[in-house]
C-alpha positions in Angstrom: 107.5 100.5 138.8 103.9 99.4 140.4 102.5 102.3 139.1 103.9 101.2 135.1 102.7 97.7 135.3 99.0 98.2 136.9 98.8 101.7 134.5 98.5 104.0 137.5 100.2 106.1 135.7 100.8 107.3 132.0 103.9 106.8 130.4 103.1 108.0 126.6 103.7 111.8 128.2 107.0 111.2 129.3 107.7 110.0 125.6 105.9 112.6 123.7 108.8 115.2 125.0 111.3 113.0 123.7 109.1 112.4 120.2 109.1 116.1 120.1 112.6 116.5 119.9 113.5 114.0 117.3 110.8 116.1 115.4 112.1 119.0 115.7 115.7 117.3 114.7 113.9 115.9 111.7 113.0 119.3 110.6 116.3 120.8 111.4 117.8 118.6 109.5 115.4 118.3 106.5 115.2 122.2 106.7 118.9 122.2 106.2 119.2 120.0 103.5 116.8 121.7 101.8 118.6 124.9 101.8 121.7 123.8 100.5 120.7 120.8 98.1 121.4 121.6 94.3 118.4 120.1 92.7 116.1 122.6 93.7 113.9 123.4 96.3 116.5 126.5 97.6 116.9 128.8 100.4 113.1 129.9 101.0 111.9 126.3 100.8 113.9 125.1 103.6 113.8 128.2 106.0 109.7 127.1 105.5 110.4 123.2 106.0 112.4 124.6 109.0 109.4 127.2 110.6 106.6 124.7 109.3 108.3 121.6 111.1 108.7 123.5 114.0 105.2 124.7 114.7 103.8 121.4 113.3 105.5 119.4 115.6 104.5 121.7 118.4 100.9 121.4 117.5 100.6 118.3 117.3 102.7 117.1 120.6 100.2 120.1 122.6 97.1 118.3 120.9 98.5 115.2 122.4 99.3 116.7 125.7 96.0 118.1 126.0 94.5 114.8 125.9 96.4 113.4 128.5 95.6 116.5 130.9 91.8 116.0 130.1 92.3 112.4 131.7 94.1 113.6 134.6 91.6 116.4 135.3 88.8 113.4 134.9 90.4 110.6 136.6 90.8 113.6 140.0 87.3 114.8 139.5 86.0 110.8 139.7 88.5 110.2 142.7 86.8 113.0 144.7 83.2 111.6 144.0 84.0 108.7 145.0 85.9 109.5 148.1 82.6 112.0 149.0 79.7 109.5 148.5 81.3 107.3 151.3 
């Protein structure tokens, strides 16, 4: 809990897994109603709602990720200068 409050350490990646899944629900489910709604769109539109959503969601949660492995890759590189100019 220390680590929460004094931002030790991240929380936002622990929530971009769950993020990603409601995405991926989102597009499920818009995908879906796509395919099977009578005032247009059709079969093809949804199946591509459905593949677009995935890989869009994917993207973008990796872009996120990324960022948050750059700081952790930083945040060890500074802790070993410091620990070695002692």
């Amino acid at each position: 809990m220390k680590d929460l409050f004094f931002f030790d350490s991240m929380l936002t990646p622990k929530i971009i897994t769950v993020v990603y899944w409601l995405m991926l629900l989102a597009a499920l489910v818009s995908g879906v109603g796509t395919m099977f709604n009578s005032y247009g769109g059709g079969f093809f539109a949804g199946a591509g709602i459905l593949i677009a959503g995935a890989v869009g969601a994917r993207i973008w949660c990796e872009l996120l990720i990324v960022l948050f492995k750059i700081h952790e890759n930083l945040k060890k590189i500074a802790d070993r200068n410091d620990t070695s100019e002692l």
